[in-house]
PDB file of N, CA, C and O in Angstrom:
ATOM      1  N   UNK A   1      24.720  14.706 -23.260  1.00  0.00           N
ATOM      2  CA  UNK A   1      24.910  14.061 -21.983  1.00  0.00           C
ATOM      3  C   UNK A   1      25.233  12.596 -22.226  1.00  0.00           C
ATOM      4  O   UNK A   1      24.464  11.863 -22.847  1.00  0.00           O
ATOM      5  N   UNK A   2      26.347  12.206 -21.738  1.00  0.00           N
ATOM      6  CA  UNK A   2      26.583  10.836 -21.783  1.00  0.00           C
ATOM      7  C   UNK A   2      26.526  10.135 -20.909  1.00  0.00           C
ATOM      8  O   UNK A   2      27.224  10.154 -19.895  1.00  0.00           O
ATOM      9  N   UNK A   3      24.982   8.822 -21.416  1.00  0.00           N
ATOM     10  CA  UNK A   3      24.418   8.318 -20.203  1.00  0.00           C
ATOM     11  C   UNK A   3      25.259   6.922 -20.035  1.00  0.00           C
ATOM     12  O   UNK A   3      25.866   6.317 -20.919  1.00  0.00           O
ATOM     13  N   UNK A   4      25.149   6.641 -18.895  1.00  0.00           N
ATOM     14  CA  UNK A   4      26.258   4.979 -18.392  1.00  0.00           C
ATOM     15  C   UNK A   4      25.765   3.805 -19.407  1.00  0.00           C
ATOM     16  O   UNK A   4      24.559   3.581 -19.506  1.00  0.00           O
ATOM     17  N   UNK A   5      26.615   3.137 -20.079  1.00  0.00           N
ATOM     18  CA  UNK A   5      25.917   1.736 -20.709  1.00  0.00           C
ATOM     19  C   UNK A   5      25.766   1.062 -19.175  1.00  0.00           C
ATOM     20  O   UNK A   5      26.444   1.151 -18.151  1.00  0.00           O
ATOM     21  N   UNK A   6      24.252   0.176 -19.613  1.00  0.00           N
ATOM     22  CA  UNK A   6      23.982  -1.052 -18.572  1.00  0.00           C
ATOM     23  C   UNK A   6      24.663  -2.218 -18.545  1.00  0.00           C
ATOM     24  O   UNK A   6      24.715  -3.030 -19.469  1.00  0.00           O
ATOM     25  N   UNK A   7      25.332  -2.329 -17.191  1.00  0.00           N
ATOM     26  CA  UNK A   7      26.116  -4.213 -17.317  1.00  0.00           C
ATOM     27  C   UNK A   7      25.663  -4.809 -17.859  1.00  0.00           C
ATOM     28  O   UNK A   7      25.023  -4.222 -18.732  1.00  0.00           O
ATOM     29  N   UNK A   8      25.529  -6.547 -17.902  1.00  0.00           N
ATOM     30  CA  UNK A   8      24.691  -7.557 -18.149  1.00  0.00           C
ATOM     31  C   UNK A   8      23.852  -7.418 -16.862  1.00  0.00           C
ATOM     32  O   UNK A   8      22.623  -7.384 -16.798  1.00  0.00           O
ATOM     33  N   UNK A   9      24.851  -7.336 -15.722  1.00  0.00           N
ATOM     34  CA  UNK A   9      23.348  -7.493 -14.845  1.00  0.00           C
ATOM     35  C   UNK A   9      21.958  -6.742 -14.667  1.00  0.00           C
ATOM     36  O   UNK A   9      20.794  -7.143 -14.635  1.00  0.00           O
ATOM     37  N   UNK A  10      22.439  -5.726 -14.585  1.00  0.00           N
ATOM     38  CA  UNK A  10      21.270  -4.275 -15.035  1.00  0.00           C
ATOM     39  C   UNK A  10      20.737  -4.872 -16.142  1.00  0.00           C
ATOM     40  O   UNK A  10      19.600  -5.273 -15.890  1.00  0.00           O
ATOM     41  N   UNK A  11      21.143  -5.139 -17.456  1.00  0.00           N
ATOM     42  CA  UNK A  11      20.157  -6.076 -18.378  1.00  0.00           C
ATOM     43  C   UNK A  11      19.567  -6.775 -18.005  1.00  0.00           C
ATOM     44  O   UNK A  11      18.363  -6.562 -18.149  1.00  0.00           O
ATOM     45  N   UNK A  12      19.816  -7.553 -17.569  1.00  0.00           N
ATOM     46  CA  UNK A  12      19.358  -8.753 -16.915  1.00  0.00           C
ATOM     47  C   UNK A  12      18.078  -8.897 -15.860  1.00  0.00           C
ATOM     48  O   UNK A  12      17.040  -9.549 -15.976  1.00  0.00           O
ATOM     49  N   UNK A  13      18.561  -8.019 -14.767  1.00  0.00           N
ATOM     50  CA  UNK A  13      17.040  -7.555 -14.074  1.00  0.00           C
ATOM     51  C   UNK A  13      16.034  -6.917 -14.731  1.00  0.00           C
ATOM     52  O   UNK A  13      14.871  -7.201 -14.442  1.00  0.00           O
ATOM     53  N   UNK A  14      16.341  -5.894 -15.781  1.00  0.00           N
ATOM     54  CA  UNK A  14      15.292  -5.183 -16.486  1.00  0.00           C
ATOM     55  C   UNK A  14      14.800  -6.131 -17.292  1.00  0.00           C
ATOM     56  O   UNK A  14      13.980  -5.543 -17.998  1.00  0.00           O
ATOM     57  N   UNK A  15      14.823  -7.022 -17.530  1.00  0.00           N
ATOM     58  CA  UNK A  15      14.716  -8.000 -18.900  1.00  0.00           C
ATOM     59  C   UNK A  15      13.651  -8.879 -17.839  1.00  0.00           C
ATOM     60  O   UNK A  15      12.518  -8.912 -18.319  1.00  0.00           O
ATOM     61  N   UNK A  16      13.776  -9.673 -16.365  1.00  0.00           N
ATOM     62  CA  UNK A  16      13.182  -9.926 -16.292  1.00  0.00           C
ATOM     63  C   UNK A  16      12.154  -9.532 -15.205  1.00  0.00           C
ATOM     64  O   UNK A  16      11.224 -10.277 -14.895  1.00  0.00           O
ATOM     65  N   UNK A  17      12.385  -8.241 -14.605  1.00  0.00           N
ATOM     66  CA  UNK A  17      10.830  -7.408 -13.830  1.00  0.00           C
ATOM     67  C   UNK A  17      11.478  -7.503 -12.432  1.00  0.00           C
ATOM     68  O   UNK A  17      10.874  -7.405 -11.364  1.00  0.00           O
ATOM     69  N   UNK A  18      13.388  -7.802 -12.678  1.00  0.00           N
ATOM     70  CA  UNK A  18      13.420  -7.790 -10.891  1.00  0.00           C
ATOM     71  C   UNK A  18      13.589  -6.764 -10.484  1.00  0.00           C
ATOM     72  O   UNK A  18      14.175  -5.831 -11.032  1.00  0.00           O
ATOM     73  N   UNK A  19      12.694  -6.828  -8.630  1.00  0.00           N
ATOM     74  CA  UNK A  19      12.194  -5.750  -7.479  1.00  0.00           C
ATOM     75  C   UNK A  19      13.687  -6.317  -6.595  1.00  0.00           C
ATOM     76  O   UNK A  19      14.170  -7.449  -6.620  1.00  0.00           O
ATOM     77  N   UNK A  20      13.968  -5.625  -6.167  1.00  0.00           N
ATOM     78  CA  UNK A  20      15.086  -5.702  -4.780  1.00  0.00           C
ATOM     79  C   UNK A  20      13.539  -5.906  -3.145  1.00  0.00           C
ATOM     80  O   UNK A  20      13.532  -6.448  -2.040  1.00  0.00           O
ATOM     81  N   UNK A  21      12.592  -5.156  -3.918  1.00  0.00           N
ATOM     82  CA  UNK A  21      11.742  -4.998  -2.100  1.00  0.00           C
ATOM     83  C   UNK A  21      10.585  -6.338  -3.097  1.00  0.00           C
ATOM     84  O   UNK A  21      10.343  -6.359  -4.304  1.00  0.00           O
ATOM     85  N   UNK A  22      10.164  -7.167  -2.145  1.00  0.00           N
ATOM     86  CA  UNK A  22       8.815  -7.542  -2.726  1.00  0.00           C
ATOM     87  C   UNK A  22       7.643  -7.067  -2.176  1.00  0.00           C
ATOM     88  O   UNK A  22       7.513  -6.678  -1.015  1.00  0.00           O
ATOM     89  N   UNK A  23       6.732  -7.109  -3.093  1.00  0.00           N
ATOM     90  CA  UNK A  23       5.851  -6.430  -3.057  1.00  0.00           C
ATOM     91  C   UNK A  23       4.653  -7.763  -2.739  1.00  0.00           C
ATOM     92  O   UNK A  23       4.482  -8.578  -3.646  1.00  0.00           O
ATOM     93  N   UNK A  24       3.779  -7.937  -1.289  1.00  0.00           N
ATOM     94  CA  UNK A  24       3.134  -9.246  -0.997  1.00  0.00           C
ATOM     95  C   UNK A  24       1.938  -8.541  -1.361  1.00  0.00           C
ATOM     96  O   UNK A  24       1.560  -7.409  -1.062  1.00  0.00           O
ATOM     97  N   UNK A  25       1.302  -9.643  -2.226  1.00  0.00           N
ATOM     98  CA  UNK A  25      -0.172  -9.240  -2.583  1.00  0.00           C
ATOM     99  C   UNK A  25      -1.265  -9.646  -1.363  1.00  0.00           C
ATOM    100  O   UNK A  25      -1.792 -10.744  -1.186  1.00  0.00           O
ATOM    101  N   UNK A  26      -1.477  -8.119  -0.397  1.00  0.00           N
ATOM    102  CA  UNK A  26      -2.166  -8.457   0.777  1.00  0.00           C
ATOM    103  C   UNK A  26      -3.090  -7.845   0.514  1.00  0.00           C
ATOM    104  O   UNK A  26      -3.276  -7.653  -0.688  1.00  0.00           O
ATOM    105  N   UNK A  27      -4.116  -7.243   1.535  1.00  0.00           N
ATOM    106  CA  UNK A  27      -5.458  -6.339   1.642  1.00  0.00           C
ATOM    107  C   UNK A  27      -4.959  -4.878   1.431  1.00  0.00           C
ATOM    108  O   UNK A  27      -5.480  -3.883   0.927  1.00  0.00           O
ATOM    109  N   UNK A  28      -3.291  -5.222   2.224  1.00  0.00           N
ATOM    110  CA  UNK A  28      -3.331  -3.615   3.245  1.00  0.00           C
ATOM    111  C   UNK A  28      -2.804  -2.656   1.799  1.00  0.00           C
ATOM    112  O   UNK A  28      -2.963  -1.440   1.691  1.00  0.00           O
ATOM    113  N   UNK A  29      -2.305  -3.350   1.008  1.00  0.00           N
ATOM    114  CA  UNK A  29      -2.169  -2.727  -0.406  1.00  0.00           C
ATOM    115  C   UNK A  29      -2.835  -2.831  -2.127  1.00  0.00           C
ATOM    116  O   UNK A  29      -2.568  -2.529  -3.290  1.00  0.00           O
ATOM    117  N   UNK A  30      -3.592  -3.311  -1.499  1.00  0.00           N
ATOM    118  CA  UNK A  30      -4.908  -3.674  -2.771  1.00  0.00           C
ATOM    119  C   UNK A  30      -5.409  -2.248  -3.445  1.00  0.00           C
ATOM    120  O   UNK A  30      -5.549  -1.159  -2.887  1.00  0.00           O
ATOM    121  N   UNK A  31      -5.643  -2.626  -4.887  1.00  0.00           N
ATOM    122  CA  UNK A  31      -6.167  -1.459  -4.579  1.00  0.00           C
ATOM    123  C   UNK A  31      -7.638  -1.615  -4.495  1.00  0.00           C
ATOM    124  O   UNK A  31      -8.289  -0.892  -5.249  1.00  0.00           O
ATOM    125  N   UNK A  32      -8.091  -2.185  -3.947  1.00  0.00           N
ATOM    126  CA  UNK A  32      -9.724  -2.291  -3.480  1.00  0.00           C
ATOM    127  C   UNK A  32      -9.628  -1.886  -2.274  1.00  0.00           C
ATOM    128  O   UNK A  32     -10.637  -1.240  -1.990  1.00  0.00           O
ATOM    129  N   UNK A  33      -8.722  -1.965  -1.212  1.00  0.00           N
ATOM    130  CA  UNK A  33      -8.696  -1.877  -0.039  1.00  0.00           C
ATOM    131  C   UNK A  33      -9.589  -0.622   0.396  1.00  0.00           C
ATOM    132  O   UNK A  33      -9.378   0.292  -0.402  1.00  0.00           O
ATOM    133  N   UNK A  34     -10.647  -0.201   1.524  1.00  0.00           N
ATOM    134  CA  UNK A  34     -11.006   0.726   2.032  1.00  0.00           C
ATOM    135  C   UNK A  34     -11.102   0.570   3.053  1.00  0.00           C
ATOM    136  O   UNK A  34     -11.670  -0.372   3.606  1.00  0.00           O
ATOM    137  N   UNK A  35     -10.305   1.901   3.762  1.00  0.00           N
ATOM    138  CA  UNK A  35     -10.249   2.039   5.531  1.00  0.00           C
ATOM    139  C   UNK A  35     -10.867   3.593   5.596  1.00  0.00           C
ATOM    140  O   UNK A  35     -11.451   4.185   4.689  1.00  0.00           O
ATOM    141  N   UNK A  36     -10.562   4.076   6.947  1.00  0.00           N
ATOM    142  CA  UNK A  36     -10.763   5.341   7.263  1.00  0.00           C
ATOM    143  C   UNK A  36      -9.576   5.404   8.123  1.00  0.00           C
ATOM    144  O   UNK A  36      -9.123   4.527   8.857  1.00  0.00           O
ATOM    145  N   UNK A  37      -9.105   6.729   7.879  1.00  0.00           N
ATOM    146  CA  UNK A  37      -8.174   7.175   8.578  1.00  0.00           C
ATOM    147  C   UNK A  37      -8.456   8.482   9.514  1.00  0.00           C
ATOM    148  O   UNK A  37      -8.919   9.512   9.025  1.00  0.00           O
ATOM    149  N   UNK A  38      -8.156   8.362  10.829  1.00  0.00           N
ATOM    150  CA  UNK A  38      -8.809   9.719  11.642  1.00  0.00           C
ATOM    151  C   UNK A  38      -7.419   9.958  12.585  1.00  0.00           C
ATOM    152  O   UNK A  38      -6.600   9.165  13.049  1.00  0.00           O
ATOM    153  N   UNK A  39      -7.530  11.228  12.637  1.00  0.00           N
ATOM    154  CA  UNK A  39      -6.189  12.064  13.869  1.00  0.00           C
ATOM    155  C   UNK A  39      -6.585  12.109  15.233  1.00  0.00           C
ATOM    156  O   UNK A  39      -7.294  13.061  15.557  1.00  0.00           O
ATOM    157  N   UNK A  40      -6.343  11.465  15.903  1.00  0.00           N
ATOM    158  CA  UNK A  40      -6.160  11.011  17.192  1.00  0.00           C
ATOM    159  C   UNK A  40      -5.073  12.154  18.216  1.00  0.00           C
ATOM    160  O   UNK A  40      -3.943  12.454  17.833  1.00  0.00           O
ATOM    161  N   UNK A  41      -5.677  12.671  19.524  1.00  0.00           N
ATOM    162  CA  UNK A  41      -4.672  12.944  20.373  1.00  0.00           C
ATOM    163  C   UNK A  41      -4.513  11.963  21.664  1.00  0.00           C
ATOM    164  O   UNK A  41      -5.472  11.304  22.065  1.00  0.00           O
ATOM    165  N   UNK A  42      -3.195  11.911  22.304  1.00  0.00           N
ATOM    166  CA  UNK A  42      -3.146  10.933  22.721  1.00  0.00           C
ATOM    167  C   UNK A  42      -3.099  10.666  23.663  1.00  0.00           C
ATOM    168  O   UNK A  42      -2.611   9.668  24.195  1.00  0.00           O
ATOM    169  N   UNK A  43      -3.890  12.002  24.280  1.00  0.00           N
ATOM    170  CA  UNK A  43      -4.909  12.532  25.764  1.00  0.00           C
ATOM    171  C   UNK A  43      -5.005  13.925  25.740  1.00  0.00           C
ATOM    172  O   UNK A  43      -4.413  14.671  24.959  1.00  0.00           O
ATOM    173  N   UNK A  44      -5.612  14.174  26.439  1.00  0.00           N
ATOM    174  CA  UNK A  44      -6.221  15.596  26.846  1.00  0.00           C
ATOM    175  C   UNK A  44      -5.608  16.687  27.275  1.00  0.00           C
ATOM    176  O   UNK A  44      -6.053  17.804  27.540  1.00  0.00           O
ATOM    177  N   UNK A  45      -4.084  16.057  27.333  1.00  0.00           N
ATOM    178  CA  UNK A  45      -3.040  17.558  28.005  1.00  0.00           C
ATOM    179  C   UNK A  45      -1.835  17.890  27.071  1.00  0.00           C
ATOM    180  O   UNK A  45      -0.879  18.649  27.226  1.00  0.00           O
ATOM    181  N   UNK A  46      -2.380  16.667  25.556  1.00  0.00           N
ATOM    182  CA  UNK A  46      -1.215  17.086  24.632  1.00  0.00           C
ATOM    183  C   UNK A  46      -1.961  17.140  23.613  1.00  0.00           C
ATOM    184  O   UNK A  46      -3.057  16.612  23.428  1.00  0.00           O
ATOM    185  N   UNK A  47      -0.945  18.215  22.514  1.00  0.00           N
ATOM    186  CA  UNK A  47      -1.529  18.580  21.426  1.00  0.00           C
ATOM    187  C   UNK A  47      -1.081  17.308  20.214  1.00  0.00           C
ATOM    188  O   UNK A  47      -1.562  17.171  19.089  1.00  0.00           O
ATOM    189  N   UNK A  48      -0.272  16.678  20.718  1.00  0.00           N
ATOM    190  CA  UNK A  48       0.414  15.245  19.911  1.00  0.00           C
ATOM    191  C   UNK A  48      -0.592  14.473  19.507  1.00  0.00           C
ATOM    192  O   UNK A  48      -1.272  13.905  20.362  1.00  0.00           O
ATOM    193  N   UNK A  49      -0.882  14.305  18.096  1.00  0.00           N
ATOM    194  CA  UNK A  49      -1.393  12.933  17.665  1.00  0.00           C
ATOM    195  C   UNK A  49      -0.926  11.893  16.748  1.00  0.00           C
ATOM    196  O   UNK A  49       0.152  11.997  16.163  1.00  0.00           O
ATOM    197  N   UNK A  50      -1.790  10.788  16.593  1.00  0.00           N
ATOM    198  CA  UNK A  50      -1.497  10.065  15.866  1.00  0.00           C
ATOM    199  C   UNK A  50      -2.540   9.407  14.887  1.00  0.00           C
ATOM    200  O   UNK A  50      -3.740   9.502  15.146  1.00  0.00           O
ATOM    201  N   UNK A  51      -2.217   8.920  14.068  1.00  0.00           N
ATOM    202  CA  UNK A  51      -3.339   8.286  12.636  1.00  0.00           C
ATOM    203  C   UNK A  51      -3.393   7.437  12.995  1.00  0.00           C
ATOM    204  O   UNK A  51      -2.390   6.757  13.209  1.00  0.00           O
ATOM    205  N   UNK A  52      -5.278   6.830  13.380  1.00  0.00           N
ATOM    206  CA  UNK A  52      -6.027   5.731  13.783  1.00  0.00           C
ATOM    207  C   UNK A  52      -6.610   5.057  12.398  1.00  0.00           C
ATOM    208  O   UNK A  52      -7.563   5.705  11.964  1.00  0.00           O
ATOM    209  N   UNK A  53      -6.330   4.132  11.756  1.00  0.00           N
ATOM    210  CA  UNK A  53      -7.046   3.421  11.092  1.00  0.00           C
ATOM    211  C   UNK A  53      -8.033   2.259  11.333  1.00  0.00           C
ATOM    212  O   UNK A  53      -7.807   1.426  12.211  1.00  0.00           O
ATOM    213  N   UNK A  54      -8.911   2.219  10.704  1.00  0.00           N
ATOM    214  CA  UNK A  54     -10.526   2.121  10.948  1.00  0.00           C
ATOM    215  C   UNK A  54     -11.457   1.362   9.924  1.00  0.00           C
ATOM    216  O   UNK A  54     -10.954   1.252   8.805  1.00  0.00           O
ATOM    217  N   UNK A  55     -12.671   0.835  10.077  1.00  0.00           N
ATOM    218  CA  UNK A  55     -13.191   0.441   9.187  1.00  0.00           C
ATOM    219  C   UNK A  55     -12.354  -0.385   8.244  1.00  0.00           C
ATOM    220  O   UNK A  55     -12.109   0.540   7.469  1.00  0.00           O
ATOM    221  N   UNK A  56     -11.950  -1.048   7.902  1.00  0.00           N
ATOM    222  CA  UNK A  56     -10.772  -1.543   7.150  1.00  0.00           C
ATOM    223  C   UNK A  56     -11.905  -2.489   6.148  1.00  0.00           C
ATOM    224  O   UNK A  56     -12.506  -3.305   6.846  1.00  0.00           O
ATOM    225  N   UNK A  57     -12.231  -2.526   4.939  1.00  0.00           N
ATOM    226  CA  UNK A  57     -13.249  -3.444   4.198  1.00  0.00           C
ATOM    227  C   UNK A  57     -12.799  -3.475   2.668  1.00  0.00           C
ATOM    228  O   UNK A  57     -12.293  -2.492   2.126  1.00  0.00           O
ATOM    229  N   UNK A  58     -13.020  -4.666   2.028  1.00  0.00           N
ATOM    230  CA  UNK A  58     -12.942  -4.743   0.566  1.00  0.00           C
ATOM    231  C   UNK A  58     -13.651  -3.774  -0.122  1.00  0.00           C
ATOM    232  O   UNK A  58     -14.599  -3.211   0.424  1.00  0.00           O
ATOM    233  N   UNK A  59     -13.319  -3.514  -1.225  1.00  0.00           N
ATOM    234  CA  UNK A  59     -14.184  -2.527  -2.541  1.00  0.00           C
ATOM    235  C   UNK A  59     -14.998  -3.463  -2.887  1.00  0.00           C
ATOM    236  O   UNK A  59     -16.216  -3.292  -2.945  1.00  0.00           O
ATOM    237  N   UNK A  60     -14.331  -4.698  -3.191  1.00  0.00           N
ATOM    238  CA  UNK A  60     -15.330  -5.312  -4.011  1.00  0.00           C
ATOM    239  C   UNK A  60     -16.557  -6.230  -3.198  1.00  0.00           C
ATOM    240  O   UNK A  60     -17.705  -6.193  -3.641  1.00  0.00           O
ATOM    241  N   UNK A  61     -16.267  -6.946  -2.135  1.00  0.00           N
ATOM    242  CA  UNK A  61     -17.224  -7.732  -1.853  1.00  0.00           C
ATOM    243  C   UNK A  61     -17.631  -6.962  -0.283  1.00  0.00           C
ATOM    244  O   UNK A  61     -18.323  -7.568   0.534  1.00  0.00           O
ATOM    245  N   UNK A  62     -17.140  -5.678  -0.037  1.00  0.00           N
ATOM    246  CA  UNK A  62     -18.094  -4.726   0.912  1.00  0.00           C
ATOM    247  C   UNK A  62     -17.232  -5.425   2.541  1.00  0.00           C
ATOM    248  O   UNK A  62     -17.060  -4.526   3.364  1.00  0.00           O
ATOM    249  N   UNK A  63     -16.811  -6.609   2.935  1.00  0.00           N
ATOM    250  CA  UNK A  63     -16.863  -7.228   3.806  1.00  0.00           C
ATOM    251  C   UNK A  63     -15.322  -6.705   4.696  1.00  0.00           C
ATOM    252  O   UNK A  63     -14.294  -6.191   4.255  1.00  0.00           O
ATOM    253  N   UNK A  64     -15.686  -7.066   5.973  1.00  0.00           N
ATOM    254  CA  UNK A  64     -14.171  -6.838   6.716  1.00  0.00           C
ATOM    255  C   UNK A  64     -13.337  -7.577   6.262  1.00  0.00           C
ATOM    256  O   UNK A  64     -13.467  -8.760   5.949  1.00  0.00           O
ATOM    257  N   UNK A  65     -11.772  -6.438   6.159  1.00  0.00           N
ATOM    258  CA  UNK A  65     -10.716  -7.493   6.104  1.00  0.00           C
ATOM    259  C   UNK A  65      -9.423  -7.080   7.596  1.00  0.00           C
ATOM    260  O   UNK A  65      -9.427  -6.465   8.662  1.00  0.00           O
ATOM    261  N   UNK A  66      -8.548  -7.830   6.818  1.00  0.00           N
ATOM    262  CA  UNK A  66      -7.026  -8.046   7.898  1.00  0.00           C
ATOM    263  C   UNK A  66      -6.066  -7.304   6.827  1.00  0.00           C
ATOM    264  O   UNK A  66      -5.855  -7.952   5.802  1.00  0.00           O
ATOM    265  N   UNK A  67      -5.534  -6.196   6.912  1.00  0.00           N
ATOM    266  CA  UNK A  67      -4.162  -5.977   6.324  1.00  0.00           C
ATOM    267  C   UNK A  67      -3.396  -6.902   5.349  1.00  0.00           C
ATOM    268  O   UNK A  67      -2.914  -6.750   4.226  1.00  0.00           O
ATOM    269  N   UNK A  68      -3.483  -7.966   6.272  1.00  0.00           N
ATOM    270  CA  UNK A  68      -2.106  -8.833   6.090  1.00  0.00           C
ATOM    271  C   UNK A  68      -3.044 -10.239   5.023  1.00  0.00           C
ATOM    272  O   UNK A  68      -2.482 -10.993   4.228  1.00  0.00           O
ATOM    273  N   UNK A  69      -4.213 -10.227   5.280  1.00  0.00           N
ATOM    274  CA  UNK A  69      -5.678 -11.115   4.322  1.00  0.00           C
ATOM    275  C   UNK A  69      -5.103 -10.888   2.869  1.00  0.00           C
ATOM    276  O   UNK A  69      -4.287  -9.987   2.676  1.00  0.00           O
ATOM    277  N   UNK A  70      -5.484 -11.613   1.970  1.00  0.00           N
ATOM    278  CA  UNK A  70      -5.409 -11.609   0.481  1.00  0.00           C
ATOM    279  C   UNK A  70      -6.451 -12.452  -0.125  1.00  0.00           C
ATOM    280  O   UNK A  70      -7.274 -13.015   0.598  1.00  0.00           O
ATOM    281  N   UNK A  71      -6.472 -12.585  -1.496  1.00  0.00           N
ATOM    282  CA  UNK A  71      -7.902 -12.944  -2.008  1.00  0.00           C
ATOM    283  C   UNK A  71      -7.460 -12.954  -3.766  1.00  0.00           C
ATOM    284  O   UNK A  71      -6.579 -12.272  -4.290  1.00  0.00           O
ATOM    285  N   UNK A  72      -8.192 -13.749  -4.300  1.00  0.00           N
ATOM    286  CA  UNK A  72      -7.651 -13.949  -5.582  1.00  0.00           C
ATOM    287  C   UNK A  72      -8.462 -12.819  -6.610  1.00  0.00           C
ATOM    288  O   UNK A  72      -9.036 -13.121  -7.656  1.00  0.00           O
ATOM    289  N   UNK A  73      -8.382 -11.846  -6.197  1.00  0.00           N
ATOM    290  CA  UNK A  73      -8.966 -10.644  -7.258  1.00  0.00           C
ATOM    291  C   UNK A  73      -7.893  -9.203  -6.820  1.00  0.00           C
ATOM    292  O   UNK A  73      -7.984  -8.043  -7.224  1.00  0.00           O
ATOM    293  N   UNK A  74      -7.006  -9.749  -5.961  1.00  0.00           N
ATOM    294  CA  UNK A  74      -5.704  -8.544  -5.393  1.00  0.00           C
ATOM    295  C   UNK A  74      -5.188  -7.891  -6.811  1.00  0.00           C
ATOM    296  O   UNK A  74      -4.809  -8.541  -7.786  1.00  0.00           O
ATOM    297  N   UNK A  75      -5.275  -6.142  -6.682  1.00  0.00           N
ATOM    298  CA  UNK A  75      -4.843  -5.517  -7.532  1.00  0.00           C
ATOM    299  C   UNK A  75      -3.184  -4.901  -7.147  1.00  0.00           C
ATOM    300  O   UNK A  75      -2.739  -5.708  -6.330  1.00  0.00           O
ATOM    301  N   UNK A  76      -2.537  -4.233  -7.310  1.00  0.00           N
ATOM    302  CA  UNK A  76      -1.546  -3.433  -7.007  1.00  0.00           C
ATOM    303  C   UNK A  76      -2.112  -1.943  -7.104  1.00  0.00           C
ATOM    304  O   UNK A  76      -2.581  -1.389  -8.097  1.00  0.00           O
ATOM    305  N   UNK A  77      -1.939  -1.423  -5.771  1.00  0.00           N
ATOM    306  CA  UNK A  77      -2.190  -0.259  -5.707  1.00  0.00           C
ATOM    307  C   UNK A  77      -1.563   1.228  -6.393  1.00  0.00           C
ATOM    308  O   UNK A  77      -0.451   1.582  -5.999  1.00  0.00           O
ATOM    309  N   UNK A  78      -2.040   1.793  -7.068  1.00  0.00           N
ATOM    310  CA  UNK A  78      -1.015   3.035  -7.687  1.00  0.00           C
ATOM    311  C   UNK A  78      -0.388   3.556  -6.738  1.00  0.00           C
ATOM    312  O   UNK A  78      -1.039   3.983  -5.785  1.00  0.00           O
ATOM    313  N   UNK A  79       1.004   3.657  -6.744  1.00  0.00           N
ATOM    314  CA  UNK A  79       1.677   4.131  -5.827  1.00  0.00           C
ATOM    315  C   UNK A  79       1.703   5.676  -5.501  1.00  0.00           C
ATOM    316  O   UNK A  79       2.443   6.180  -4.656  1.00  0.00           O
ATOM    317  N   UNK A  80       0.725   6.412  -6.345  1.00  0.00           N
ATOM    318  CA  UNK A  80       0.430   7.843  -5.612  1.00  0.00           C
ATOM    319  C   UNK A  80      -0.809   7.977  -4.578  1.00  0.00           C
ATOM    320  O   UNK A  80      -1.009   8.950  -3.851  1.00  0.00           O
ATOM    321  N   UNK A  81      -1.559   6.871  -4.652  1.00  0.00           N
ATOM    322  CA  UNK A  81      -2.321   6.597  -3.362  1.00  0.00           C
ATOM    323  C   UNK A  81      -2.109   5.767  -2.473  1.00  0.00           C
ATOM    324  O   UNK A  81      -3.023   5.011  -2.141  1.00  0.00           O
ATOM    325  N   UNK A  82      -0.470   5.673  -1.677  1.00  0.00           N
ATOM    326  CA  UNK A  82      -0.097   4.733  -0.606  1.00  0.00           C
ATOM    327  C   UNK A  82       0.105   5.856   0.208  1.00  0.00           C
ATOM    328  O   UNK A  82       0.981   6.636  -0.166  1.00  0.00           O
ATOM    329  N   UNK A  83      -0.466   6.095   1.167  1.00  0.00           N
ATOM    330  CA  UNK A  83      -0.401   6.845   2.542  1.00  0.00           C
ATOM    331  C   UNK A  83      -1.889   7.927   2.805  1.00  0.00           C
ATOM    332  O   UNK A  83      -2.010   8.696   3.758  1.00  0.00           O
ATOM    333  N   UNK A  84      -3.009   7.704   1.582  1.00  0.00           N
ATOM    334  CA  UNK A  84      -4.320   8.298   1.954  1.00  0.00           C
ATOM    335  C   UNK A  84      -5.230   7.746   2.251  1.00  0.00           C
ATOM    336  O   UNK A  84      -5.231   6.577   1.864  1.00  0.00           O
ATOM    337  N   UNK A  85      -6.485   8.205   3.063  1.00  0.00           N
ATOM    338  CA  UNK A  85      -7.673   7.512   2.965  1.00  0.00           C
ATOM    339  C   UNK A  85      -7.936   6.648   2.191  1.00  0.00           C
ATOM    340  O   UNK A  85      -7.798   7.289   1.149  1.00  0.00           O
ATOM    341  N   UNK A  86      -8.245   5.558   1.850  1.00  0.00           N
ATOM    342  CA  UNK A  86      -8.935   4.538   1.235  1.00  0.00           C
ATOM    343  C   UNK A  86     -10.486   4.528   1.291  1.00  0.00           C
ATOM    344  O   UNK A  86     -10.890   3.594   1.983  1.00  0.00           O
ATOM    345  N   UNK A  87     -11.459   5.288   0.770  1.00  0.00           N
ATOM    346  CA  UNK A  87     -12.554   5.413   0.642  1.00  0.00           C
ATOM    347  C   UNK A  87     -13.329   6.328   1.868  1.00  0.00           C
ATOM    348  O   UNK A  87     -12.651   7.071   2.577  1.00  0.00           O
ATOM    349  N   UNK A  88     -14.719   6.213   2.041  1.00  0.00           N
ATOM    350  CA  UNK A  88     -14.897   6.665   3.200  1.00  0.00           C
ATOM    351  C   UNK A  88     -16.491   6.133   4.529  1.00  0.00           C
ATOM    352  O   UNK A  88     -16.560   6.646   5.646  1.00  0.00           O
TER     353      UNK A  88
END
């Protein structure tokens, strides 16, 4: 199989760690972050719901946070746990 040589630019980004999306070191993607997530209907005459998030608190220092909050111990979350519960 003959794979494509990389431009300079493709070198160039790989060489130095560039993201096209940035990634902001907040709460809502820490990986300390712990919420609860619960299924919600969105009254009594439909079977339709939606995901309520809840409890929203640090791993490490136990305390409420803000999503959008940061703190100088922010990890990057493994990206096979972005869309589950965060603790319970």
């Amino acid at each position: 199989m003959n794979a494509k040589p990389m431009s300079r630019q493709e070198i160039a980004k790989t060489a130095q760690g560039y993201t096209p999306k940035a990634i902001a070191p907040v709460c809502g993607n820490c990986a300390h972050f712990r919420s609860k997530l619960e299924k919600m209907r969105y009254s009594q005459w439909t079977e339709q719901t939606y995901t309520k998030e809840s409890e929203m608190r640090c791993g490490i220092g136990g305390f409420k946070v803000g999503k959008s909050a940061t703190c100088d111990r922010w990890e990057k979350r493994p990206a096979s746990s972005i869309g589950e519960s965060h603790g319970d």
